[in-house]
N, CA, C and O of each residue as an XYZ file, in Angstrom:
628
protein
N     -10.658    -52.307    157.085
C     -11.691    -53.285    156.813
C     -11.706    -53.663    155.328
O     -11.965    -54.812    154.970
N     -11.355    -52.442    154.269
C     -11.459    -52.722    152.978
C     -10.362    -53.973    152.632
O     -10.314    -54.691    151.633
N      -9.381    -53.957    154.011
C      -8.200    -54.482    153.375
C      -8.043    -56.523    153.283
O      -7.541    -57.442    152.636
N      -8.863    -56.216    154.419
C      -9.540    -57.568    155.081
C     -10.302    -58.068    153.884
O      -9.673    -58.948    153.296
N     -11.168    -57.852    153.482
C     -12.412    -57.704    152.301
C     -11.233    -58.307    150.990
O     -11.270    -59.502    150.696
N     -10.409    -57.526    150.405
C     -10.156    -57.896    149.386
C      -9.502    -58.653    149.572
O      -9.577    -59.451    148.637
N      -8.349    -59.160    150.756
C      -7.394    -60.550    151.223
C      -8.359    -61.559    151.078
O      -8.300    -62.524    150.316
N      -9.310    -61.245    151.915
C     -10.566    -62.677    151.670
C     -10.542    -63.272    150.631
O     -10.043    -64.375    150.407
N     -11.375    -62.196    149.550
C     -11.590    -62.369    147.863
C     -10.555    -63.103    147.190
O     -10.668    -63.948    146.302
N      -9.405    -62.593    147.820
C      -8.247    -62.981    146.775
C      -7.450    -64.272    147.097
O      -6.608    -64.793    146.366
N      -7.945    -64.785    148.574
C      -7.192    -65.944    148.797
C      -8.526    -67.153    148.182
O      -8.292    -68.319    147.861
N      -9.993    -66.431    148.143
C     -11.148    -67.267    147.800
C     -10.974    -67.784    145.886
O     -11.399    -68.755    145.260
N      -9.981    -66.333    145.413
C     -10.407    -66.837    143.909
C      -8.879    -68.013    143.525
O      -8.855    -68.961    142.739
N      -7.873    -67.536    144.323
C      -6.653    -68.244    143.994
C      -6.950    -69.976    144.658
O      -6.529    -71.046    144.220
N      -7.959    -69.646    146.028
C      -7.838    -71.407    146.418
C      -8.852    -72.239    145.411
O      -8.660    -73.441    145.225
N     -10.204    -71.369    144.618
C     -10.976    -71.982    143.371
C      -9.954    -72.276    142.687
O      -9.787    -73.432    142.298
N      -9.194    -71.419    142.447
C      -8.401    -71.675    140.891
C      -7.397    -72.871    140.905
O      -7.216    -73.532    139.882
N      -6.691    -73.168    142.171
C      -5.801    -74.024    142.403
C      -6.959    -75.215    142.585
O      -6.669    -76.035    141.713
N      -7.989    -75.638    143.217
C      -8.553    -76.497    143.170
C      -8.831    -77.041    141.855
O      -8.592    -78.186    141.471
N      -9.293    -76.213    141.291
C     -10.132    -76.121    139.677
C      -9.238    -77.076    139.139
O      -9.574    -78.219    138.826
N      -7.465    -76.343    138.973
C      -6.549    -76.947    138.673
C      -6.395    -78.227    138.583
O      -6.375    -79.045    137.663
N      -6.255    -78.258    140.077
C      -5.902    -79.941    140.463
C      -6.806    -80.511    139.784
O      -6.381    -81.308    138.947
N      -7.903    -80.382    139.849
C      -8.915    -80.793    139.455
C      -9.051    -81.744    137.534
O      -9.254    -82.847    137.028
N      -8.824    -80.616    137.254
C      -8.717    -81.059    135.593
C      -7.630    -81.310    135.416
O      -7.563    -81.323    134.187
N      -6.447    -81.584    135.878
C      -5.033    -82.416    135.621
C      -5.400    -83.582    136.465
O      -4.664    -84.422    135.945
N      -5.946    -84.130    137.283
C      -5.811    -84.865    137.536
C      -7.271    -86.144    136.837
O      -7.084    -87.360    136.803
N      -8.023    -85.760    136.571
C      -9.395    -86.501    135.640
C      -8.476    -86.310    134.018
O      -8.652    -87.158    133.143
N      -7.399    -84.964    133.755
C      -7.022    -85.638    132.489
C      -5.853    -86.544    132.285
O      -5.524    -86.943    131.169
N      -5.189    -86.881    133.471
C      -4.359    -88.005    133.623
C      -4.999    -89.121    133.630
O      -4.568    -89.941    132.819
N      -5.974    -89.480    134.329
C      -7.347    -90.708    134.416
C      -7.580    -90.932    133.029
O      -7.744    -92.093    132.654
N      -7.630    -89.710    131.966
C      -8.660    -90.372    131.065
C      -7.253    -90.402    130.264
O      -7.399    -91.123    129.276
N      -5.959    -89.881    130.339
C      -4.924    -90.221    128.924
C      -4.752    -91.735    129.246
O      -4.634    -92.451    128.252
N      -4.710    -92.471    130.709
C      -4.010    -93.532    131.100
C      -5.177    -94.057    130.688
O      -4.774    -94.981    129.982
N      -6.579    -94.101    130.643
C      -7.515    -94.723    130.261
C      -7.387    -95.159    128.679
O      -7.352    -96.231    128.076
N      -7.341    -93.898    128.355
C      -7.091    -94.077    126.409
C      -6.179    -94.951    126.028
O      -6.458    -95.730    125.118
N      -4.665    -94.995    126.774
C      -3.545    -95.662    126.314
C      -3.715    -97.521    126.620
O      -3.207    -98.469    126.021
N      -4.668    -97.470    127.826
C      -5.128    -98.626    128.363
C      -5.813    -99.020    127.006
O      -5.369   -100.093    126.596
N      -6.452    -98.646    126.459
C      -7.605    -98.907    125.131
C      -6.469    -98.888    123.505
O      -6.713    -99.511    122.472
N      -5.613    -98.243    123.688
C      -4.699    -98.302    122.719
C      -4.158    -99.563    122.633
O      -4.007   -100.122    121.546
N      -3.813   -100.122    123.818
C      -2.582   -101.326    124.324
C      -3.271   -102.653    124.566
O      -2.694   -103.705    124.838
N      -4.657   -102.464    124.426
C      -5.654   -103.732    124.689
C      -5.725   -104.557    123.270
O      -6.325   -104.240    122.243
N      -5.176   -105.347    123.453
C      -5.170   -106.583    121.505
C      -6.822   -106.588    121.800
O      -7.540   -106.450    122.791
N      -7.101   -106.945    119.646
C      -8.492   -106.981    119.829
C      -8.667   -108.068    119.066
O      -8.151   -108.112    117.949
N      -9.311   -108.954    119.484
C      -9.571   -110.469    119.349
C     -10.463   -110.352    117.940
O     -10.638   -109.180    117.605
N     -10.893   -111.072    117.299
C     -11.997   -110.838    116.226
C     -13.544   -111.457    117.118
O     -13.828   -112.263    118.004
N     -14.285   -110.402    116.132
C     -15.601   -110.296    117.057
C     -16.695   -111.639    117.024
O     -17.370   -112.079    116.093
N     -16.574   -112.054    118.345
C     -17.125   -113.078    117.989
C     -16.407   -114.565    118.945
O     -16.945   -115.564    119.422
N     -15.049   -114.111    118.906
C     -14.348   -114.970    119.060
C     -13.713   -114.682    120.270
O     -12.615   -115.240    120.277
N     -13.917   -114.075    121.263
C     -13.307   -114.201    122.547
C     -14.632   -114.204    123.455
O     -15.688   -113.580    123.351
N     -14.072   -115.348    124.583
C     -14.772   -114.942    125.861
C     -14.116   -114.850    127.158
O     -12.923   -115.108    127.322
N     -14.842   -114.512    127.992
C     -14.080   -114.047    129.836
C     -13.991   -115.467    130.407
O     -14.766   -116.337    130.010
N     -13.079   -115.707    131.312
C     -13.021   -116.448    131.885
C     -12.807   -115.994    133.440
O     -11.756   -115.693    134.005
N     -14.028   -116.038    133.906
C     -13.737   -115.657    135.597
C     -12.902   -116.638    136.587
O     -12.921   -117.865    136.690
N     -12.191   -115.678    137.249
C     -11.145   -116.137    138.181
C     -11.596   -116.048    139.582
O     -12.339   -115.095    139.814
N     -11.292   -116.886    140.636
C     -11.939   -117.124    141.848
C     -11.343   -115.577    142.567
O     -10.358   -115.199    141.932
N     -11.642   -114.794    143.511
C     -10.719   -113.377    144.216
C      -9.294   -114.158    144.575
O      -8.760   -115.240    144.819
N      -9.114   -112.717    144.406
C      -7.690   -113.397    144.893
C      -7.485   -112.608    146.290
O      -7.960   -111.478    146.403
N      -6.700   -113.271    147.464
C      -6.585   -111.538    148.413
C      -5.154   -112.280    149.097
O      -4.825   -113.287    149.724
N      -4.538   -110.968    148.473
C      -2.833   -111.441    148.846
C      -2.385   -109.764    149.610
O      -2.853   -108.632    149.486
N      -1.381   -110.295    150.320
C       0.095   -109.300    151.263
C       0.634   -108.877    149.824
O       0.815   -109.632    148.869
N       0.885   -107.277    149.889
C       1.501   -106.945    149.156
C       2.856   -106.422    149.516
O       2.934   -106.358    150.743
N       4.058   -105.986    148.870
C       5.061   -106.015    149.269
C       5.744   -104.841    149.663
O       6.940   -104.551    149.654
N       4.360   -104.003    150.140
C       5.064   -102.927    150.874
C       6.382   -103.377    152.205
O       6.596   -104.409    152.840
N       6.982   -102.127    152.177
C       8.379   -102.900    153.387
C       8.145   -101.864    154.750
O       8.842   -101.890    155.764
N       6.659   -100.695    154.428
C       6.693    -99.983    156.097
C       5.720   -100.600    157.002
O       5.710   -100.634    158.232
N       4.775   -101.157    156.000
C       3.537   -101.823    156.656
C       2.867   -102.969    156.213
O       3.649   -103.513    155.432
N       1.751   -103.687    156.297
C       1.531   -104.962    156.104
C      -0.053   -104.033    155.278
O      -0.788   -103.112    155.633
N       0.050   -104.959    154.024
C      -1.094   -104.231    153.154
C      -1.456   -105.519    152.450
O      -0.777   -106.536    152.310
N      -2.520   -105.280    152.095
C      -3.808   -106.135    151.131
C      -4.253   -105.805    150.195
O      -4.833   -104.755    149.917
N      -3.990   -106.814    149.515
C      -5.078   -105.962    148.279
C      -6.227   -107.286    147.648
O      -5.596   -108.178    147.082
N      -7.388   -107.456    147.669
C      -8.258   -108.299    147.184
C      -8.948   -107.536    145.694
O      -9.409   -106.410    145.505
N      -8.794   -108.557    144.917
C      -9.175   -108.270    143.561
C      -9.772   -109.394    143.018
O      -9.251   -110.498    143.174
N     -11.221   -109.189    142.147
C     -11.698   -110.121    141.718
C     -11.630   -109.883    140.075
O     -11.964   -108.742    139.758
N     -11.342   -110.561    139.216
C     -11.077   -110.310    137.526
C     -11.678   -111.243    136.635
O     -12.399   -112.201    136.914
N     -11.268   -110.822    135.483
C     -11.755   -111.851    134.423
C     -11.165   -111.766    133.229
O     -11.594   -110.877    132.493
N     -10.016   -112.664    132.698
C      -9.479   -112.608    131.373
C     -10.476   -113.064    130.181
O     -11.159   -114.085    130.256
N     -10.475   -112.299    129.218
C     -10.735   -112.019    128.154
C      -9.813   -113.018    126.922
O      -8.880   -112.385    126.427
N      -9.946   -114.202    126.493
C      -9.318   -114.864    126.309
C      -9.926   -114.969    124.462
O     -11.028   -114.547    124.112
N      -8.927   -115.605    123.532
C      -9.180   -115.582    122.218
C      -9.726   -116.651    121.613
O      -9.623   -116.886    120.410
N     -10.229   -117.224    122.301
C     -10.425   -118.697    122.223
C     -12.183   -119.304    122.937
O     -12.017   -119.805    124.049
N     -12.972   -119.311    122.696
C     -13.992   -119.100    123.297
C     -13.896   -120.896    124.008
O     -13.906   -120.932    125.238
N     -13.827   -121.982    123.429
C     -14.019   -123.007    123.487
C     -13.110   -123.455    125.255
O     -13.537   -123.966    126.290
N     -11.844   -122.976    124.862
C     -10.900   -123.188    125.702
C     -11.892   -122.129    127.387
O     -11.967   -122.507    128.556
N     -12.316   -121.147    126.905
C     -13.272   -120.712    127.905
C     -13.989   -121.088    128.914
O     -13.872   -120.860    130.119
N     -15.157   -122.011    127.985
C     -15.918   -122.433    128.189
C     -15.162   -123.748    129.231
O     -15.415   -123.945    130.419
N     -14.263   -124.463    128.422
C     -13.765   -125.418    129.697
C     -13.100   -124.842    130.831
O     -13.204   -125.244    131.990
N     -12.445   -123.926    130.447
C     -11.864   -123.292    131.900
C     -13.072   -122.970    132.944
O     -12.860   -123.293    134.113
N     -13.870   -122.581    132.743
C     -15.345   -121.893    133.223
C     -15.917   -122.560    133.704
O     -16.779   -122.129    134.469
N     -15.695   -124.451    133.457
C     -16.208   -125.814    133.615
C     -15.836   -125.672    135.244
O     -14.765   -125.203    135.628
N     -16.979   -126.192    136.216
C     -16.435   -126.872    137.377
C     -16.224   -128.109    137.777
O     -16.782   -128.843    138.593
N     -15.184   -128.234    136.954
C     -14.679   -129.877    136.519
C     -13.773   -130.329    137.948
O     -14.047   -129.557    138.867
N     -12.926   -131.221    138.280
C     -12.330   -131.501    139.597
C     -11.191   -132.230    139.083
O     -11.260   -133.395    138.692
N     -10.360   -131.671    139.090
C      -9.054   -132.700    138.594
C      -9.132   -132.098    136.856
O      -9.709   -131.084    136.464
N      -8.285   -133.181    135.970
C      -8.218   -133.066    134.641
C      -7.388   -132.152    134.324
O      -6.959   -131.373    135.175
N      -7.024   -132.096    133.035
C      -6.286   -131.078    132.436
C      -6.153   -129.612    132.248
O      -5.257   -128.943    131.735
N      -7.025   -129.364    132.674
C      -8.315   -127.693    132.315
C      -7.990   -126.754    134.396
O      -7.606   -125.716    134.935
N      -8.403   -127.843    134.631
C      -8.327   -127.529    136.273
C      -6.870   -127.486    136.904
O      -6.524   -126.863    137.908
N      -6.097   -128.293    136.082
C      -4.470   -128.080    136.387
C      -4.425   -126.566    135.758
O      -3.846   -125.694    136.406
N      -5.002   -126.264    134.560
C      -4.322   -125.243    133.437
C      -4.266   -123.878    134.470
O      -3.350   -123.064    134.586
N      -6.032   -123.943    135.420
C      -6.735   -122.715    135.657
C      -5.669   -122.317    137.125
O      -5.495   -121.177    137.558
N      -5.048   -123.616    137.704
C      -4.499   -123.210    138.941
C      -3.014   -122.545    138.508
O      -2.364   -121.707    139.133
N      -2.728   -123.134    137.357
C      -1.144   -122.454    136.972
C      -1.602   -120.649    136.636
O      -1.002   -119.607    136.901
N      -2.803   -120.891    136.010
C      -3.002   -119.198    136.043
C      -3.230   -118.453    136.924
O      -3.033   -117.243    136.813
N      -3.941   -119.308    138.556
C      -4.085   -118.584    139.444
C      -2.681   -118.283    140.145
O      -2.521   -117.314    140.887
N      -1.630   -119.252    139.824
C      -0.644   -119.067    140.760
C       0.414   -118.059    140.188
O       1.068   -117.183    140.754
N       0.359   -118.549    138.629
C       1.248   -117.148    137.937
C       0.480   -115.847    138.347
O       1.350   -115.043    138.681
N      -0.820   -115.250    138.477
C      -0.960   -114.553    139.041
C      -0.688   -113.829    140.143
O      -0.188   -112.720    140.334
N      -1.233   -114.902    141.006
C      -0.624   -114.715    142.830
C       0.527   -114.198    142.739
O       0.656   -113.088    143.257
N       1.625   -114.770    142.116
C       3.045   -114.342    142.160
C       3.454   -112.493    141.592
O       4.358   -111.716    141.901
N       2.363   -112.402    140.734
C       2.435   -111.280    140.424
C       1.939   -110.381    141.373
O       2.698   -109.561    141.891
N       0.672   -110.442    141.681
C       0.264   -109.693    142.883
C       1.225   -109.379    144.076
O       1.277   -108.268    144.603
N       1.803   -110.198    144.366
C       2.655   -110.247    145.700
C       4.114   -109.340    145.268
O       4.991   -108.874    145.996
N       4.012   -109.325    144.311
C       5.621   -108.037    143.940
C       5.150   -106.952    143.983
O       5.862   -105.949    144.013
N       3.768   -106.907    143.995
C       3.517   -105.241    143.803
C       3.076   -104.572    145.101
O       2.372   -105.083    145.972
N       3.782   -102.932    145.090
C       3.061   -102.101    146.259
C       1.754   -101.249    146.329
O       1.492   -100.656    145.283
N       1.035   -101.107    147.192
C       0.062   -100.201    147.560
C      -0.041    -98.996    146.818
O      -0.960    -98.650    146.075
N       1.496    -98.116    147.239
C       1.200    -97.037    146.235
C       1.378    -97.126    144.916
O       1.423    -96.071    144.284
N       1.479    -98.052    144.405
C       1.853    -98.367    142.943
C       0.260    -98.484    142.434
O      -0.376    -97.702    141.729
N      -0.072    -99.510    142.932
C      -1.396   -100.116    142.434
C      -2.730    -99.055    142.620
O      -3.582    -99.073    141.732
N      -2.929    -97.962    144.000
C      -3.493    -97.036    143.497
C      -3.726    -96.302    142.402
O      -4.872    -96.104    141.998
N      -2.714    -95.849    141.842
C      -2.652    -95.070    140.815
C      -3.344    -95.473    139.280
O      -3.142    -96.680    139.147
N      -3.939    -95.044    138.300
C      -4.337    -95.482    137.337
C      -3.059    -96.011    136.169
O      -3.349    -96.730    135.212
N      -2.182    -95.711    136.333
C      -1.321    -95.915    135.612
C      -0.956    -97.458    136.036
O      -0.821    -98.416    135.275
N      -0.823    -97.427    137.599
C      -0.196    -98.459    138.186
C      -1.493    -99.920    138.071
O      -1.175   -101.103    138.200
N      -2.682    -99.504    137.851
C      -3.689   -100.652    137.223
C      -3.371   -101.199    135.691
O      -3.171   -102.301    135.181
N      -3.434    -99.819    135.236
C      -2.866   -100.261    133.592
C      -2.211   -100.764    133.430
O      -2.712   -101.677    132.773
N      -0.555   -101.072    133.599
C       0.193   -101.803    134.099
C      -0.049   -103.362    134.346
O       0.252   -104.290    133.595
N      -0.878   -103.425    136.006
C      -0.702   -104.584    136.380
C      -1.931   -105.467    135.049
O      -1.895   -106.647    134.700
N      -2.535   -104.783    134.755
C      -3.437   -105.832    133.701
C      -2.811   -105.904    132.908
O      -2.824   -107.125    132.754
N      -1.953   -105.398    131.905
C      -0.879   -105.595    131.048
C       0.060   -106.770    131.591
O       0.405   -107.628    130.778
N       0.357   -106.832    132.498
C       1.596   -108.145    133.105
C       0.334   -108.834    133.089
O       0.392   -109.716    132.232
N      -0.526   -108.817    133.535
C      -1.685   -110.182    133.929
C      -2.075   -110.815    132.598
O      -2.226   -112.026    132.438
N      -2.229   -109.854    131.631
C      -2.473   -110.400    130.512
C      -1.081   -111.143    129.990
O      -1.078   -112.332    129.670
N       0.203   -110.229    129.937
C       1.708   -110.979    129.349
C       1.674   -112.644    130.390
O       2.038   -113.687    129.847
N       1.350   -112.636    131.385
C       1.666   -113.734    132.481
C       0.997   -114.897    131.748
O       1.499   -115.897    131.236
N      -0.597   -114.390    131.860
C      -1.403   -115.354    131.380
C      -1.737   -116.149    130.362
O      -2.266   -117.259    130.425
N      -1.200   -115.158    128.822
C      -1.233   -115.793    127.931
C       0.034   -116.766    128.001
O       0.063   -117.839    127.399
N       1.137   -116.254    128.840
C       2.360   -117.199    128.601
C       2.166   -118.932    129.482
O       3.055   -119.784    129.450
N       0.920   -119.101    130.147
C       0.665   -120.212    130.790
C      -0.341   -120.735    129.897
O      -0.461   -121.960    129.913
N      -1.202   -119.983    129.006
C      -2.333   -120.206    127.744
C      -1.397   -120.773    126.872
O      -0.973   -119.842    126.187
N      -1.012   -121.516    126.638
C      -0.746   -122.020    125.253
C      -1.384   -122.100    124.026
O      -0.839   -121.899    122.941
N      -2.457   -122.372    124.195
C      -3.520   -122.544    122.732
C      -4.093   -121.225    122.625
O      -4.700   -121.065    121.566
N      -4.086   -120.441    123.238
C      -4.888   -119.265    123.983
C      -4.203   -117.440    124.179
O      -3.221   -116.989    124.768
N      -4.790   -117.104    123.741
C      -3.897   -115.048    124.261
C      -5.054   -114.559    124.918
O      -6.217   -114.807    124.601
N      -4.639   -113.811    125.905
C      -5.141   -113.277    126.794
C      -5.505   -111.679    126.535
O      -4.756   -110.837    127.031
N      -6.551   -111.300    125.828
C      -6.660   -109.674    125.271
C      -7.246   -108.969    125.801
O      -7.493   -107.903    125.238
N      -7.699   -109.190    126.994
C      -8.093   -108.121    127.965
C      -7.854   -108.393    129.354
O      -7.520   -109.568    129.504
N      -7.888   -107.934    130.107
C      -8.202   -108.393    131.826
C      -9.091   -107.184    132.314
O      -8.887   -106.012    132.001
N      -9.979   -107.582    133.023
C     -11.405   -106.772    133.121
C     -11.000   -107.009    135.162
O     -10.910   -108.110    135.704
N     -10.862   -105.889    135.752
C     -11.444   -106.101    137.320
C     -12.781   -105.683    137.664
O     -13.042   -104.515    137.376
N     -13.813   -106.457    138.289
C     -14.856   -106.483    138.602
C     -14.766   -106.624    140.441
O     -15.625   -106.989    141.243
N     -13.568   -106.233    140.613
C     -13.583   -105.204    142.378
C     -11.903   -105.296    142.308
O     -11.087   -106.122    141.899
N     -11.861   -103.998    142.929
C     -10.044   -103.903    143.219
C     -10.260   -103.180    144.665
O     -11.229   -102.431    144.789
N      -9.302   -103.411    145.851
C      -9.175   -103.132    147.002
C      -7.852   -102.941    147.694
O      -7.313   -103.907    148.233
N      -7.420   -102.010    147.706
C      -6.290   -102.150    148.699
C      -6.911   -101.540    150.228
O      -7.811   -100.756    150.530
N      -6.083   -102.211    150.856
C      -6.276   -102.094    152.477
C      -4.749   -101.561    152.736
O      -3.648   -102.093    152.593
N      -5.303    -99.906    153.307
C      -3.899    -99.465    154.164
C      -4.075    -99.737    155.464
O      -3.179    -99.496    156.272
C-alpha cells in the first residue's frame, strides 16, 4: 500500500512540474514574439499617424488537407493622418476609393497564401502584420504603413 501511496505522489509532483513547464515556456514565447513585434513596429512621430479601418475580410486559406477560413477584421496605422481621413471617407468612386480597394486586394492576396497552422501561432501573426504592413505601404505611395492592429482574428478548422 505504501508503494501505491508514493507512485501516486510521484507521478502527481512530476505531472505539476511538466505542466508548470509547459506552462511558462509557452506564455514566455507569447511575450518574446510580443516584444520583437514592438521592436519591429516603425514609430510614426506623435501626432502624426492615424488608423484606417478596413472592411473584414473572410478568405479560404491554403491549407492542401482541408478547406479552412480565416475572417479578420484590422486597421492600418498609417503616417499620414490626412491621407486617413480620406481613406476613412465613404466616398463612391474617385481616387481614394480606387486606392482603398488596391489595399484590400493586395491584402486578400496575402491572406490566401497563408495556412491555418501558420497563422495560429504568435509568431505566425507577427509575421502576417509585418507583410500587411510591407504590402500596404507598397500600394501607399504618399503614405507608410507603421502598424497593423487586428480587432478580431478567426480561423475556422
Amino acid at each position: 500500500m505504501k508503494k501505491i501511496v508514493i507512485i501516486a505522489v510521484a507521478v502527481l509532483v512530476f505531472g505539476a512540474g511538466g505542466a508548470g513547464g509547459w506552462w511558462w515556456y509557452s506564455h514566455r514565447a507569447q511575450a518574446a514574439a510580443g516584444q520583437e513585434g514592438e521592436k519591429n513596429a516603425k514609430k510614426a512621430p506623435p501626432g502624426e499617424s492615424a488608423a484606417v479601418l478596413m472592411e473584414p475580410f473572410l478568405v479560404n486559406l491554403a491549407d492542401k488537407d482541408a478547406s479552412r477560413f480565416l475572417r479578420v477584421s484590422l486597421q492600418l496605422v498609417i503616417d499620414n493622418k490626412k491621407l486617413a481621413a480620406e481613406l476613412g471617407a465613404k466616398e463612391e468612386g474617385g481616387e481614394h476609393a480606387v486606392l482603398k480597394a488596391k489595399l484590400r486586394s493586395a491584402i486578400l492576396e496575402l491572406l490566401t497564401t497563408k495556412t491555418s497552422d501558420h497563422l495560429v501561432t504568435p509568431e505566425g501573426k507577427t509575421e502576417l502584420k509585418k507583410e500587411i504592413a510591407e504590402r500596404a505601404s507598397h500600394v501607399l505611395h504618399e503614405a507608410e504603413v507603421v502598424d497593423v492592429l487586428f480587432t478580431d482574428f478567426v480561423v475556422q478548422f
